[in-house]
N, C-alpha and C positions, 0 to 999 in steps of 0.2 A: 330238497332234503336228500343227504347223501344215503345210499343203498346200496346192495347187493344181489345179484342172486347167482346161486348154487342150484344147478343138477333144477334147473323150473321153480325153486321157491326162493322169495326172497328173504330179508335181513329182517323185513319191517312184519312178516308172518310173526315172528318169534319174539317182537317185542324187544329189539335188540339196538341199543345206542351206539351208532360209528363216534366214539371217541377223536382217535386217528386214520385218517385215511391217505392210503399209500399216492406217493405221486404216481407223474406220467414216466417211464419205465423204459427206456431202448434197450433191447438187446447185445449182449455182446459178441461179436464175428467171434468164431471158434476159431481159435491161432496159435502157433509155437513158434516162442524165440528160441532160434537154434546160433549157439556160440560156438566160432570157428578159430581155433588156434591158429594165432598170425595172422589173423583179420582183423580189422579196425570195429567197433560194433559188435552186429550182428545181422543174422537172415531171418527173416521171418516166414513160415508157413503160412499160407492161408487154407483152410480147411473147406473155402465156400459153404460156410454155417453158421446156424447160430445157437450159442447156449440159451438155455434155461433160464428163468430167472424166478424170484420171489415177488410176492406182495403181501405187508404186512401190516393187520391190521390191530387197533384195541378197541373193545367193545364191551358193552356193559348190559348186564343183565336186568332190564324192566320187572322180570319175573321170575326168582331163582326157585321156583316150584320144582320136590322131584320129577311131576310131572313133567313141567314146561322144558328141564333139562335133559330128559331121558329123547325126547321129539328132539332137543337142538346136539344131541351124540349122533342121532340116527340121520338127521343131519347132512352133518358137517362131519363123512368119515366118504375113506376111497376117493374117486376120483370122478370128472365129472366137467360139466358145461358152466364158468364162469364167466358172469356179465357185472359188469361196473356202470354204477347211473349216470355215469360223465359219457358213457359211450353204450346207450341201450340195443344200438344195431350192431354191435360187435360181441363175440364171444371170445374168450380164451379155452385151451383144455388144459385143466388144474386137477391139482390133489393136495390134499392136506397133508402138509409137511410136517407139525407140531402136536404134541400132544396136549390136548387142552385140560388143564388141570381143575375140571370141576370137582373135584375133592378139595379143592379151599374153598367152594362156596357153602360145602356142608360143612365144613372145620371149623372154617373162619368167617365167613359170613363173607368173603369179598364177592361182589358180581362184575369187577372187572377182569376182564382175562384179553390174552394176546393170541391171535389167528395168524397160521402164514402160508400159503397157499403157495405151492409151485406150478411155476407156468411154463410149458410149452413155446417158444418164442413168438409166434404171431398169434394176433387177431382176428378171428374170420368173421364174415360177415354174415346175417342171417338173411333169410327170406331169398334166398338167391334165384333168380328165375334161368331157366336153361335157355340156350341159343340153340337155335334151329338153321341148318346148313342146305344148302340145297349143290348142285355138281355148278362147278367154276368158281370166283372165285371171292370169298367173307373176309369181310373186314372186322376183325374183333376187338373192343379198345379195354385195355387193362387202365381203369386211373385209380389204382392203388401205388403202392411208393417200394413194389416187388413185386418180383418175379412172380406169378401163379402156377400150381401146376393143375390141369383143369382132368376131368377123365368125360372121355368123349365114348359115345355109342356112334361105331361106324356102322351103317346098313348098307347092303350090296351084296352079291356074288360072284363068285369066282376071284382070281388075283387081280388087284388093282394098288395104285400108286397113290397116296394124297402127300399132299405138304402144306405141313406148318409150318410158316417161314422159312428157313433156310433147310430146314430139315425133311429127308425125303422117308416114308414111312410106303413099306409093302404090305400089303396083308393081301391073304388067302381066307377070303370070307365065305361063310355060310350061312346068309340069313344075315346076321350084325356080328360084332364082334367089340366088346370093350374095350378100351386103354385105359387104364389107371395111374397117370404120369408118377402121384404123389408114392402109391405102394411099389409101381414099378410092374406090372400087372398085366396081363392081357387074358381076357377071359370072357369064357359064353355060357352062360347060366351055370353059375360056379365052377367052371371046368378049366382050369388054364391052358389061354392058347397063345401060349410065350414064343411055340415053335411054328407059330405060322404069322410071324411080325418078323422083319428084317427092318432094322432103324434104332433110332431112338426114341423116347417116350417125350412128348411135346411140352415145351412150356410155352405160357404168354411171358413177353417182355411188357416191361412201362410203358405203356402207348397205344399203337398203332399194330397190330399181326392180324397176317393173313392165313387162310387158310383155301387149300385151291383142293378141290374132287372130284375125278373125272363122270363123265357122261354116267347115269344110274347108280352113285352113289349119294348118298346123305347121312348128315352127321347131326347128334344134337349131343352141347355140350353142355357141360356141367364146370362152371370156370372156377368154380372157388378160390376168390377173390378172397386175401388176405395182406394185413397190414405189418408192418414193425414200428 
Protein backbone atom coordinates (compact mmCIF):
# COMPACT_ATOMS: atom_id res chain seq x y z
CA UNK A 1 0.00 0.00 0.00
CA UNK A 2 1.30 3.40 -1.14
CA UNK A 3 1.99 5.95 1.90
CA UNK A 4 3.51 8.87 3.11
CA UNK A 5 5.02 10.47 5.89
CA UNK A 6 5.55 14.18 6.92
CA UNK A 7 7.52 15.81 9.79
CA UNK A 8 7.19 11.43 11.60
CA UNK A 9 3.57 10.84 10.79
CA UNK A 10 2.18 9.10 8.22
CA UNK A 11 -0.65 9.26 5.37
CA UNK A 12 -2.35 6.05 6.74
CA UNK A 13 -2.56 8.06 10.68
CA UNK A 14 -5.18 10.39 9.08
CA UNK A 15 -7.25 7.97 7.28
CA UNK A 16 -6.01 9.37 4.06
CA UNK A 17 -6.43 7.57 0.36
CA UNK A 18 -3.30 8.13 -2.19
CA UNK A 19 -5.41 8.51 -5.15
CA UNK A 20 -2.32 9.71 -7.31
CA UNK A 21 0.98 9.29 -6.57
CA UNK A 22 3.76 11.27 -7.98
CA UNK A 23 6.49 9.36 -10.12
CA UNK A 24 10.24 8.86 -9.55
CA UNK A 25 11.51 12.68 -9.96
CA UNK A 26 15.38 13.77 -11.12
CA UNK A 27 16.38 16.89 -10.72
CA UNK A 28 17.34 19.47 -12.91
CA UNK A 29 21.27 20.87 -13.16
CA UNK A 30 20.84 24.64 -12.35
CA UNK A 31 21.86 26.22 -15.91
CA UNK A 32 21.87 29.40 -18.18
CA UNK A 33 21.61 29.58 -21.98
CA UNK A 34 23.62 32.51 -22.76
CA UNK A 35 23.01 33.82 -26.62
CA UNK A 36 26.01 35.32 -28.16
CA UNK A 37 25.61 37.76 -31.27
CA UNK A 38 27.48 36.21 -34.25
CA UNK A 39 27.60 32.93 -32.75
CA UNK A 40 26.19 29.82 -34.12
CA UNK A 41 23.86 28.46 -30.84
CA UNK A 42 24.59 29.17 -27.85
CA UNK A 43 26.83 28.75 -24.41
CA UNK A 44 25.59 27.25 -21.69
CA UNK A 45 26.39 28.00 -17.96
CA UNK A 46 26.69 25.32 -15.69
CA UNK A 47 25.87 26.39 -12.18
CA UNK A 48 27.10 22.95 -10.35
CA UNK A 49 23.50 22.64 -8.89
CA UNK A 50 20.45 21.48 -8.64
CA UNK A 51 17.01 23.01 -8.58
CA UNK A 52 14.03 22.23 -6.69
CA UNK A 53 11.44 20.26 -7.59
CA UNK A 54 7.76 19.22 -6.68
CA UNK A 55 5.70 16.29 -5.92
CA UNK A 56 2.23 16.12 -6.44
CA UNK A 57 -0.24 14.32 -4.88
CA UNK A 58 -4.34 13.63 -4.73
CA UNK A 59 -5.86 12.16 -1.86
CA UNK A 60 -9.01 11.56 -0.37
CA UNK A 61 -10.50 12.07 2.63
CA UNK A 62 -11.72 8.54 4.79
CA UNK A 63 -12.94 11.15 7.46
CA UNK A 64 -13.79 14.78 6.67
CA UNK A 65 -14.55 15.26 10.55
CA UNK A 66 -13.96 19.12 11.75
CA UNK A 67 -12.14 17.22 14.04
CA UNK A 68 -10.11 14.81 11.74
CA UNK A 69 -9.35 18.07 9.52
CA UNK A 70 -8.27 20.48 11.91
CA UNK A 71 -5.26 17.39 13.17
CA UNK A 72 -4.61 16.92 8.97
CA UNK A 73 -4.04 21.50 8.79
CA UNK A 74 -1.85 21.07 11.75
CA UNK A 75 -0.38 18.66 9.75
CA UNK A 76 0.55 19.25 6.66
CA UNK A 77 1.73 23.02 7.11
CA UNK A 78 5.72 24.49 7.08
CA UNK A 79 8.24 22.52 6.28
CA UNK A 80 9.63 19.28 7.32
CA UNK A 81 11.24 15.64 6.85
CA UNK A 82 9.50 13.83 3.85
CA UNK A 83 9.63 10.03 3.22
CA UNK A 84 7.79 8.08 0.31
CA UNK A 85 6.88 4.18 0.85
CA UNK A 86 8.67 3.30 -2.48
CA UNK A 87 11.95 4.48 -0.63
CA UNK A 88 11.42 4.21 3.45
CA UNK A 89 15.36 4.63 4.12
CA UNK A 90 15.40 7.88 2.25
CA UNK A 91 14.06 11.35 3.35
CA UNK A 92 13.56 14.44 1.27
CA UNK A 93 13.49 18.27 3.09
CA UNK A 94 9.97 19.59 1.88
CA UNK A 95 7.31 22.12 2.41
CA UNK A 96 3.99 22.52 1.46
CA UNK A 97 3.70 24.48 -1.63
CA UNK A 98 -0.34 24.71 -1.95
CA UNK A 99 -2.90 25.76 -0.22
CA UNK A 100 -5.26 23.07 0.56
CA UNK A 101 -8.76 23.98 0.14
CA UNK A 102 -10.60 22.23 2.94
CA UNK A 103 -13.37 24.91 2.74
CA UNK A 104 -14.92 22.62 -0.08
CA UNK A 105 -15.12 19.83 2.18
CA UNK A 106 -17.34 21.98 4.37
CA UNK A 107 -19.21 23.64 1.30
CA UNK A 108 -19.38 21.00 -0.97
CA UNK A 109 -18.86 17.81 0.61
CA UNK A 110 -15.88 16.91 -1.64
CA UNK A 111 -13.02 14.87 0.34
CA UNK A 112 -10.83 14.83 -2.53
CA UNK A 113 -8.18 17.50 -2.55
CA UNK A 114 -4.55 17.94 -4.39
CA UNK A 115 -1.15 18.24 -2.08
CA UNK A 116 2.17 19.58 -3.56
CA UNK A 117 5.15 19.45 -1.63
CA UNK A 118 8.53 21.22 -2.63
CA UNK A 119 11.59 19.41 -2.49
CA UNK A 120 14.97 20.30 -1.86
CA UNK A 121 16.92 18.29 -4.61
CA UNK A 122 18.26 15.12 -2.87
CA UNK A 123 17.40 12.27 -0.82
CA UNK A 124 19.20 11.67 2.27
CA UNK A 125 19.49 8.62 3.93
CA UNK A 126 18.45 7.74 7.43
CA UNK A 127 20.00 5.91 10.20
CA UNK A 128 23.53 6.98 9.05
CA UNK A 129 26.22 5.52 11.35
CA UNK A 130 29.57 7.62 11.74
CA UNK A 131 33.13 6.52 10.59
CA UNK A 132 35.65 6.40 12.92
CA UNK A 133 39.33 7.54 11.58
CA UNK A 134 42.42 6.82 13.34
CA UNK A 135 46.18 8.82 11.98
CA UNK A 136 47.26 7.46 8.24
CA UNK A 137 45.46 6.49 5.93
CA UNK A 138 40.79 5.52 5.51
CA UNK A 139 39.47 4.40 2.83
CA UNK A 140 35.82 5.85 2.57
CA UNK A 141 33.41 4.46 -0.04
CA UNK A 142 30.59 6.67 -1.19
CA UNK A 143 28.05 4.26 -3.29
CA UNK A 144 25.47 6.75 -3.73
CA UNK A 145 25.10 8.24 -7.48
CA UNK A 146 26.77 12.01 -5.85
CA UNK A 147 28.96 13.78 -4.48
CA UNK A 148 28.43 14.03 -0.45
CA UNK A 149 29.34 16.45 1.60
CA UNK A 150 30.04 14.84 4.95
CA UNK A 151 31.03 17.15 8.34
CA UNK A 152 33.88 15.59 10.22
CA UNK A 153 34.94 16.15 13.93
CA UNK A 154 38.81 16.59 13.78
CA UNK A 155 40.42 15.76 17.38
CA UNK A 156 44.11 16.80 17.94
CA UNK A 157 46.24 19.74 19.02
CA UNK A 158 48.16 22.12 17.87
CA UNK A 159 48.52 22.84 13.85
CA UNK A 160 48.34 19.91 11.76
CA UNK A 161 47.67 18.82 8.09
CA UNK A 162 45.04 16.17 6.90
CA UNK A 163 43.82 15.23 3.42
CA UNK A 164 40.83 14.44 1.78
CA UNK A 165 41.89 13.21 -1.37
CA UNK A 166 43.45 15.58 -3.42
CA UNK A 167 42.63 18.34 -1.05
CA UNK A 168 45.01 19.59 1.75
CA UNK A 169 43.22 21.00 4.89
CA UNK A 170 45.43 23.03 7.94
CA UNK A 171 43.83 23.37 11.02
CA UNK A 172 45.01 24.98 14.34
CA UNK A 173 43.31 22.53 16.77
CA UNK A 174 42.37 22.77 20.30
CA UNK A 175 40.92 19.89 21.65
CA UNK A 176 38.60 18.99 18.11
CA UNK A 177 37.43 21.18 15.78
CA UNK A 178 34.32 20.65 13.25
CA UNK A 179 34.04 20.98 9.54
CA UNK A 180 30.87 21.34 8.22
CA UNK A 181 31.43 20.92 4.23
CA UNK A 182 27.47 21.23 3.46
CA UNK A 183 27.11 24.88 5.63
CA UNK A 184 30.68 25.67 4.76
CA UNK A 185 31.47 25.91 8.65
CA UNK A 186 34.27 25.38 10.97
CA UNK A 187 33.39 25.39 14.51
CA UNK A 188 33.98 24.34 18.21
CA UNK A 189 31.12 24.16 20.51
CA UNK A 190 29.22 26.69 18.49
CA UNK A 191 31.96 29.20 18.09
CA UNK A 192 33.23 29.46 14.52
CA UNK A 193 36.61 28.61 13.81
CA UNK A 194 36.68 29.50 10.02
CA UNK A 195 39.97 31.47 10.72
CA UNK A 196 41.90 28.62 11.98
CA UNK A 197 41.15 26.25 8.58
CA UNK A 198 43.40 27.07 5.60
CA UNK A 199 41.84 24.72 2.58
CA UNK A 200 38.89 23.70 1.45
CA UNK A 201 35.90 22.06 2.89
CA UNK A 202 35.90 18.20 1.92
CA UNK A 203 33.67 16.23 -0.29
CA UNK A 204 33.37 12.26 -0.92
CA UNK A 205 33.29 11.47 -4.68
CA UNK A 206 31.49 8.32 -6.22
CA UNK A 207 33.49 5.65 -5.01
CA UNK A 208 36.62 5.18 -3.45
CA UNK A 209 38.24 8.59 -1.04
CA UNK A 210 40.79 8.65 1.11
CA UNK A 211 41.49 10.42 3.89
CA UNK A 212 45.16 10.49 5.41
CA UNK A 213 45.89 12.09 9.45
CA UNK A 214 48.88 12.59 10.85
CA UNK A 215 50.47 10.86 13.86
CA UNK A 216 47.80 11.95 17.18
CA UNK A 217 44.97 12.92 15.21
CA UNK A 218 41.43 11.38 14.65
CA UNK A 219 38.60 12.01 12.84
CA UNK A 220 34.97 10.70 13.13
CA UNK A 221 32.65 11.37 10.33
CA UNK A 222 29.37 11.98 9.64
CA UNK A 223 29.07 11.31 5.72
CA UNK A 224 25.68 12.02 4.85
CA UNK A 225 25.12 10.16 2.18
CA UNK A 226 22.56 11.40 -0.43
CA UNK A 227 20.89 10.56 -3.59
CA UNK A 228 19.45 12.48 -6.98
Amino acid sequence: MQWFSFNDKTSDEFDLIINKYPGIISPNRRMEKIEVIGRHGHLTHDYGSYESFTLDFELTLMDSSIEKIREIIRWLSGAGKLTLSREPDKYYLARIKNAIPFEQVFTNGFKTFKLTFECQPFAYEYGLSTIKCGSGITRVYNHTNISSLPILKIIGDGVQVIRVNEIEITLTLDGYMILDSELEVAHKGGANRNDKMIGGFPLFDIGFNEIELPEGVTCVITPNWKWI
